[in-house]
N, C-alpha and C positions, 0 to 999 in steps of 0.2 A: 379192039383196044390192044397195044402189045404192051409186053412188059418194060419196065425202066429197067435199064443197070445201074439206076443209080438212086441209094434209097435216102430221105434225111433220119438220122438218129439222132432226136434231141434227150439231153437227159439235164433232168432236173430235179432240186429236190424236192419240191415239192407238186404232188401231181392229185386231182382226184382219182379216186378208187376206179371206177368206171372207165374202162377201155374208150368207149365211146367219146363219154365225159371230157378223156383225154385230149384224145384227137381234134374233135372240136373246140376245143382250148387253143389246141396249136398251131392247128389249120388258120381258125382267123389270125393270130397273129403272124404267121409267115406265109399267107396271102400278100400281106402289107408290103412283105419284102423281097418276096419271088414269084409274084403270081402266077405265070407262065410256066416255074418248076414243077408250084404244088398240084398244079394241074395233072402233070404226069406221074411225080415220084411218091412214095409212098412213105407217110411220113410213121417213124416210130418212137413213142414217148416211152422215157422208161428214167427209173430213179438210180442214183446211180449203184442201190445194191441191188436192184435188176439186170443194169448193166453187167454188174461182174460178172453174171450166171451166161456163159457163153450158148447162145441162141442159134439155132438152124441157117437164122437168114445172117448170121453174121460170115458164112461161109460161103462161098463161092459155090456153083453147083456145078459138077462133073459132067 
C-alpha cells in the first residue's frame, strides 16, 4: 500500500464522539461520490473547533 498526497478533510459540525463512529459516517457517504479516491486517500473528520488546533498532518513533511 503507498501513501496518498492527497488527504479529504471534511469538517463538520456535527460529528459522533468516536473516531471510528466518525469515519464510517463519512466514508459511506463520500464512497457515493469518489469511490475510486476514498479508496486510496485518507479521510479526516473533524469539527470545526478541531480544525482550528493545527494538526501534524496538516503540514507537509520534510
Amino acid at each position: 500500500m503507498t501513501e496518498s498526497d492527497i488527504d479529504l478533510l471534511i469538517i463538520r459540525e456535527h460529528f459522533p464522539r468516536s473516531r471510528l463512529d466518525r469515519h464510517w459516517e463519512v466514508l459511506e457517504v463520500a464512497k457515493v461520490v469518489l469511490k475510486e479516491f476514498t479508496a486510496q486517500a485518507p479521510i479526516i473528520p473533524l469539527t470545526p473547533a478541531e480544525a482550528q488546533v493545527t494538526k501534524s498532518f496538516y503540514l507537509p513533511e520534510k
